[in-house]
N, C-alpha and C positions, 0 to 999 in steps of 0.2 A: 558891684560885688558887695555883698551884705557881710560885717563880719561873724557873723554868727554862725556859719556855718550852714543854716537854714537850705536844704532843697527846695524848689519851687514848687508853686502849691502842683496838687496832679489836678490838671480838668474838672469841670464839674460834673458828675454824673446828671445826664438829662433825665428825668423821670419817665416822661412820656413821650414819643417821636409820633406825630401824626403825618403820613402822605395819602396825598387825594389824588385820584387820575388828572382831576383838569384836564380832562377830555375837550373835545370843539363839541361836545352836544350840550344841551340843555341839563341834561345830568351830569357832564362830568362837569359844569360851573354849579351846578348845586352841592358838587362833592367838594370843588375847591372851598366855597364860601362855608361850608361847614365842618371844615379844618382850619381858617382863620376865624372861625369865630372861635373854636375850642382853643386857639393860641389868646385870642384876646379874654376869653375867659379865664385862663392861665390853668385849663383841664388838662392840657399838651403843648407840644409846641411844633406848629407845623417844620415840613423841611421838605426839601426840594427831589420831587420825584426823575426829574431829566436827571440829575446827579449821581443818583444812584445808577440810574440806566446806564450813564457813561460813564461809568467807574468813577468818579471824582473820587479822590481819595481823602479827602478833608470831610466829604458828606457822606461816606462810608463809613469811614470812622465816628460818625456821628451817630450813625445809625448802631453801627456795631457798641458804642458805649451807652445805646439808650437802656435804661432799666425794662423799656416797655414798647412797641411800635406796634401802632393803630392803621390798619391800611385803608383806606376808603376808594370803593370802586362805584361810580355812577351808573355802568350798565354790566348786562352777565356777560363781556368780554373779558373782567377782571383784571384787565390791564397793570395797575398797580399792585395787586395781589403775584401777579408774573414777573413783574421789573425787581420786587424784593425776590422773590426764587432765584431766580436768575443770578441774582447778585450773590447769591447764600446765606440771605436769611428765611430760616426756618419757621422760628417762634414769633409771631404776631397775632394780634387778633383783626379781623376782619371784618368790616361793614358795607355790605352788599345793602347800594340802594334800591335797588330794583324787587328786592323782599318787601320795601318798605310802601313797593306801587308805585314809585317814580319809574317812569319810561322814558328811554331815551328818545328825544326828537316830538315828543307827546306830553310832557310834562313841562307846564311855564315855572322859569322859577321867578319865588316867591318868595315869603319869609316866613308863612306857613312850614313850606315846605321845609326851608334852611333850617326853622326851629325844630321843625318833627327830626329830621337826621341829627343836628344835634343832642337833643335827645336820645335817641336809640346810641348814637357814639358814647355819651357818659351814662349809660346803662351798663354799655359792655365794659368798659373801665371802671365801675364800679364794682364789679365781680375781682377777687383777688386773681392773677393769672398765671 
């Protein structure tokens, strides 16, 4: 107990929340690897898409206090774009790899590849939203 009186600090606001499908294809590992590179880039910070799907409430709350959530879907099933609906979030921005010519099951990944996605992801984060 502090005497000061002092409340404890509130959370930190996350700026950015990035989830990637991580899919079992070829794209949904080129969606993961191109949300952990925007967390190692410190563009975002990824977070865990099963969590949200099963309600965790610690990773909801995460989500729900991000300033900002990046969805990234590997193929046009949009999976990750559905798992945030679902949950009730509305406001995100969305990066469909499959606009980008990555095909699922058809596409090797590469670092080409990871750096074009990353790219087009801090494109659309660049725009205010």
């Amino acid at each position: 107990m502090t005497s000061d009186n002092s409340k404890p600090a509130a959370p930190e606001k996350t700026k950015t929340v990035v989830y990637a499908c991580s899919g079992c294809s070829d794209a949904g590992e080129i969606a993961d690897r191109i949300a952990r590179q925007l967390t190692r880039d410190g563009a975002a910070q990824m977070s865990c898409l099963a969590g949200i799907g099963g309600r965790v409430k610690s990773l909801l709350a995460k989500a729900a206090s991000a300033e900002r959530i990046l969805a990234i879907d590997g193929c046009p099933l949009n999976c990750a774009r559905h798992t945030l609906e679902l949950a009730g979030f509305k406001k995100f921005e969305h990066l469909e790899l499959h606009q980008l010519g990555i095909r699922k099951g058809s596409t090797p990944v590469t670092e080409e590849q990871i750096s074009s996605g990353v790219a087009a992801a801090k494109e659309i984060l660049s725009h205010p939203k």
